[in-house]
C-alpha positions, -999 to +999 in steps of 0.1 A: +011+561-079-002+575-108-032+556-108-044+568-074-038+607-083-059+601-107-091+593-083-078+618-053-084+653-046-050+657-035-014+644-051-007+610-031+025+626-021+011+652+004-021+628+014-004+624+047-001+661+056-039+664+042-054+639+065-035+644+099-045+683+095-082+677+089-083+652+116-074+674+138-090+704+122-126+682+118-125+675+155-117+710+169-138+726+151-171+701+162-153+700+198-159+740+197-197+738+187-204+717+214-184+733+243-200+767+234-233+750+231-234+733+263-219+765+282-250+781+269-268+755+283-276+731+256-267+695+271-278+679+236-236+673+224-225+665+259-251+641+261-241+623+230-204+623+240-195+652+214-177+678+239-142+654+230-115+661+211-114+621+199-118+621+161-135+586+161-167+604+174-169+635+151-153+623+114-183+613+092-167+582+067-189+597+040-178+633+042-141+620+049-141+598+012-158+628-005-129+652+010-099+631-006-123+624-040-133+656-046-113+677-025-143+689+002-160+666+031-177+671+060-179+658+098-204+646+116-225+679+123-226+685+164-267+688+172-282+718+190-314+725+206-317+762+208-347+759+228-325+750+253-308+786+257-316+813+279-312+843+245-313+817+219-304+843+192-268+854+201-260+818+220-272+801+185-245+827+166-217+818+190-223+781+190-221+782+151-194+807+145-174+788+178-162+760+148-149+785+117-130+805+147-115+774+160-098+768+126-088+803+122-070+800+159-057+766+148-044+784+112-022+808+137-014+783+158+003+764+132+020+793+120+037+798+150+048+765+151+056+764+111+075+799+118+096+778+147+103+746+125+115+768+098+141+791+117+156+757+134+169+748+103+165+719+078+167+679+071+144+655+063+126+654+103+120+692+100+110+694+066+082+675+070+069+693+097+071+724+075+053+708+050+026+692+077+019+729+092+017+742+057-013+720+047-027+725+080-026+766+079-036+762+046-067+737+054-077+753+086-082+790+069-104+770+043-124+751+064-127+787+082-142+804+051-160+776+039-179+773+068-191+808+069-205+804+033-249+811+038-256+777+027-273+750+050-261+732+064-229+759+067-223+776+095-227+807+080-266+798+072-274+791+109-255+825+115-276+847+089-311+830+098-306+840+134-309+875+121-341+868+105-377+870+120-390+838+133-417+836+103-388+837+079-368+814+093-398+789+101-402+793+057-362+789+050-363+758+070-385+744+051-359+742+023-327+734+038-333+698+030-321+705-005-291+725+010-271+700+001-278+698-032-279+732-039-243+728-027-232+702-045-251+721-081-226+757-072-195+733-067-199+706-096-214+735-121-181+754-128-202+791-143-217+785-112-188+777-091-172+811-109-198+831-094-208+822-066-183+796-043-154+805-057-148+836-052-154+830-017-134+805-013-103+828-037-104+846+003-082+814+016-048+823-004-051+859+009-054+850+045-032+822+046-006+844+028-015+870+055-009+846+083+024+842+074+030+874+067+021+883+099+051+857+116+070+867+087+077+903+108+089+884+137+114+855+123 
């Protein structure tokens, strides 16, 4: 037991709540960027089968064994032509911010159902769902912040450029290859982390302490 904690993110013990909420958290949220995307009139998702809620077609293996190593993953990112939309610049912001609002709906959603679990009563059935919607409010309203950080390939970078001129964003995308790797530089580099990710990311306790303030009020 010991020996695994040692190469995961996460302790061993609450490796089951962490995987079935980013399962389903992973798949909603690429489900979402597709939908809005081909309601805009982009049939580049649809067509590969991406407007499904199946997690077999949106969890990247990669991004899944770098989320329980390190403690942050990715999915398989959902492709858009924005050529394909009649006002490309506000259906391109709602196809990318569709994904970070479908976790923040899924964070309430799971405290309402935490909220109900909790006022039933105990034992070991309902504990565990307690614990499983913890997690998942708690991993939901991360994976909603997250996403809105300005970093390609983020959501929140393909939010921001769409407010740029087209000659800007022509020169930005000339860089985003190395988005990645500026990524990983902020994250691994803690002085960097400190200034820049993290306190970004110091936004998910508040809200998810928020959230269940908010059914707090009513149970």
């Amino acid at each position: 037991m010991d020996f695994l904690n040692s190469f995961l993110a996460f302790d061993i013990q609450i490796l089951p709540y962490i995987i079935i909420s980013l399962i389903i958290a992973f798949s909603v949220h690429e489900f979402a960027h597709a939908f809005v995307a081909y309601k805009f009139g982009d049939p580049t998702a649809h067509r590969q089968g991406r407007i499904t809620l199946n997690p077999s077609v949106h969890l990247d293996p990669l991004g899944t064994l770098f989320l329980l190593l390190f403690g942050f993953g990715w999915a398989r990112p959902v492709p858009v032509n924005r050529f394909n939309f009649k006002n490309p610049r506000l259906a391109s912001v709602l196809t990318s911010v569709a994904g970070p609002l479908s976790n923040l709906l899924l964070a309430f959603i799971g405290g309402l159902i935490l909220f109900i679990f909790a006022s039933v009563g105990n034992g070991p059935v309902l504990d565990f769902f307690v614990s499983l919607f913890f997690w998942f409010i708690y991993l939901n309203v991360l994976l909603f912040v997250f996403n809105l950080i300005p970093i390609p390939p983020l959501d929140g970078y393909r939010i921001v450029t769409e407010f740029l001129s087209n000659e800007t964003r022509a020169k930005l995308s000339q860089y985003e290859v190395y988005g990645v790797l500026i990524f990983l530089v902020l994250v691994l580099v803690k002085p960097l982390f400190n200034v820049t990710i993290g306190p970004i990311l110091g936004l998910v306790p508040q809200i998810t302490e928020w959230i269940f303030q908010f059914y707090g009020g009513f149970f």
